[in-house]
matplotlib code that plots the C-alpha trace (Angstrom):
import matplotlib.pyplot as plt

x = [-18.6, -16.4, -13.8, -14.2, -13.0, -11.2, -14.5, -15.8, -13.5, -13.6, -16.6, -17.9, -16.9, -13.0, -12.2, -11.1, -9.8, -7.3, -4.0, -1.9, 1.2, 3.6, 3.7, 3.3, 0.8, -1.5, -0.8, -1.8, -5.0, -5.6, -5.0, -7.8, -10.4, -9.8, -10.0, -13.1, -14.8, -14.5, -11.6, -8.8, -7.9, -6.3, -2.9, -3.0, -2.2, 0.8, 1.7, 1.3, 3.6, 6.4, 6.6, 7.6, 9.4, 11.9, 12.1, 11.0, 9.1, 9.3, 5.5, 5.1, 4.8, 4.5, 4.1, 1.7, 0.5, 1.4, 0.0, 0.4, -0.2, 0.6, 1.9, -0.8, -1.6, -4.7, -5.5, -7.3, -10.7, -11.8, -10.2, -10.8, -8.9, -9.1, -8.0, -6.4, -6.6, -4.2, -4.0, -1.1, 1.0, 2.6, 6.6, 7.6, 11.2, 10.6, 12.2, 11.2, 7.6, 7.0, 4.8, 2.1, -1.2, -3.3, -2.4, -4.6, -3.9, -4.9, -5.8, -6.3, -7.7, -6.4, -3.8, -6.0, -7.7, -4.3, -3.6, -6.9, -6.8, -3.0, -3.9, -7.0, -4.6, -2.2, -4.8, -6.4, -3.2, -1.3, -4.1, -2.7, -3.4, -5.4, -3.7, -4.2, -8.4, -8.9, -7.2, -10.1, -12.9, -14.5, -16.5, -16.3, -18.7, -16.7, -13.6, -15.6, -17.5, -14.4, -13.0, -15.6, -16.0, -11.9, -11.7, -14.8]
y = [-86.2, -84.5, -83.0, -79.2, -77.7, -74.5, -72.9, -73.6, -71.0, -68.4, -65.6, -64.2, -60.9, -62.5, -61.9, -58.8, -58.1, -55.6, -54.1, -54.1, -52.7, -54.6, -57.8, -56.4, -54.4, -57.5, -59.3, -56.3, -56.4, -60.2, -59.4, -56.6, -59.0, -61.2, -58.1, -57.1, -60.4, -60.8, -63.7, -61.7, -58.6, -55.8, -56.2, -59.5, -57.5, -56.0, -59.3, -60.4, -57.3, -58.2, -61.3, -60.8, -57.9, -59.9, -63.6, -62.3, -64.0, -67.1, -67.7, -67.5, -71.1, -72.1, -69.8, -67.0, -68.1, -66.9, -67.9, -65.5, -65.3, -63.8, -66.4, -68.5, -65.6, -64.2, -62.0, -64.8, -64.8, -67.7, -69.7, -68.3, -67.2, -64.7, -64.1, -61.4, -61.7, -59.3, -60.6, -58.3, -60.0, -58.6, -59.5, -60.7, -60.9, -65.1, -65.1, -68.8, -67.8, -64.5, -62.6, -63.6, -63.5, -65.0, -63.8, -66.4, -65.2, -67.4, -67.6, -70.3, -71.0, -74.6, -76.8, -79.2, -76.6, -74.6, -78.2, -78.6, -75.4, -76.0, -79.2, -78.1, -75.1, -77.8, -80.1, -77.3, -75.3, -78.7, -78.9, -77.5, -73.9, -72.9, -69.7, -68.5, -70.2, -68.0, -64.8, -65.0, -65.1, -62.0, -62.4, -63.7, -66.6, -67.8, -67.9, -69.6, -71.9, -73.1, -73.8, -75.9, -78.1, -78.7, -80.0, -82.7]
z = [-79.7, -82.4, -82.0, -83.0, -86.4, -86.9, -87.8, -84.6, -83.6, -85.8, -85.8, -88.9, -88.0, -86.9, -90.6, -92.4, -96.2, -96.9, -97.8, -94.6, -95.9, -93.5, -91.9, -88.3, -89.4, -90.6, -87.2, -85.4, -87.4, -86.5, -83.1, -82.8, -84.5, -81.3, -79.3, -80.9, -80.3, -77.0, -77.2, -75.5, -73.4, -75.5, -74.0, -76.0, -79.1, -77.4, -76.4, -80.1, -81.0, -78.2, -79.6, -83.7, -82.7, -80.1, -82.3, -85.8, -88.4, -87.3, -86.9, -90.8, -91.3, -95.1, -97.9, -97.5, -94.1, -90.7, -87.4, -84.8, -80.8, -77.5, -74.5, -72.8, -70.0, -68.2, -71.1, -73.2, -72.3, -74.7, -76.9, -80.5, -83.9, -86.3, -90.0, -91.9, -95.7, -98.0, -101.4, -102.9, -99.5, -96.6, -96.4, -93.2, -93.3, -94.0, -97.2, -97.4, -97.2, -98.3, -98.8, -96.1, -97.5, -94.4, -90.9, -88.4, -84.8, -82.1, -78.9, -76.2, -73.2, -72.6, -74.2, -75.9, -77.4, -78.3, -79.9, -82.2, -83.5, -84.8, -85.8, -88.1, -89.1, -90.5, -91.3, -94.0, -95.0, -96.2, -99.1, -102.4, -103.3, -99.6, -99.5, -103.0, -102.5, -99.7, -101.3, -103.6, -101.4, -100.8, -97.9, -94.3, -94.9, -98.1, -95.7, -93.6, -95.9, -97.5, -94.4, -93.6, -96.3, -96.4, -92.7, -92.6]

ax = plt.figure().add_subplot(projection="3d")
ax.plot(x, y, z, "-o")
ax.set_aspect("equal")
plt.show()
């Protein structure tokens, strides 16, 4: 059996356009989509919170993408992810990577899985101009769709 692909994870309604204003604000955001669909306990997004505020923006990974995530705890309910989309950027305090234009919080119920989804994160963000392809989607299933045909 395969293994499965980031978009196994991600509902269509665990994606949301807009104009954040700030980098905590976007993360927030992601974290309430996982909220919303059932992945995670609302004290997740606090977690989430807790977590740039103490170690900063260190989750911001490459240019214009950030992964963010609470600890591996009881509020995960199923292992998921979510994506925030703002195409004027959010600035993180990354200097290397700002602004973030895709926030993709996660969450995980197991390790393996914690591992897949990273790994297809990589896997799709090291392909030349991701970020600025899924600023110019405009719907959930694009996202979706071009996530799809970029990790077979």
């Amino acid at each position: 059996m395969a293994s499965p692909s980031l978009s196994d994870f991600i509902a269509p309604d665990a994606i949301t356009f807009g104009e954040f204003g700030s980098f905590l604000t976007a993360s927030e955001a992601a974290g309430e989509l996982l909220v919303s669909s059932g992945l995670v306990v609302s004290g997740y997004v606090d977690e989430i919170t807790e977590i740039i505020q103490k170690h900063g923006p260190y989750m911001v990974i490459a240019p214009g993408i950030a992964i963010v995530h609470g600890r591996p705890s009881e509020s995960v309910l199923k292992t998921g992810a979510s994506v925030v989309i703002d195409s004027t950027g959010v600035i993180s305090g990354n200097k290397k990577n700002d602004p973030v234009k895709v926030v993709l919080a996660i969450s995980a119920k197991n390790d393996a899985e914690h591992l897949q989804m990273l790994k297809s994160i990589a896997e799709l963000f090291n392909q030349p101009g991701m970020v600025e392809k899924m600023v110019t989607c405009s719907s959930s299933g694009e996202v979706l769709n071009l996530i799809s045909i970029n990790l077979q």
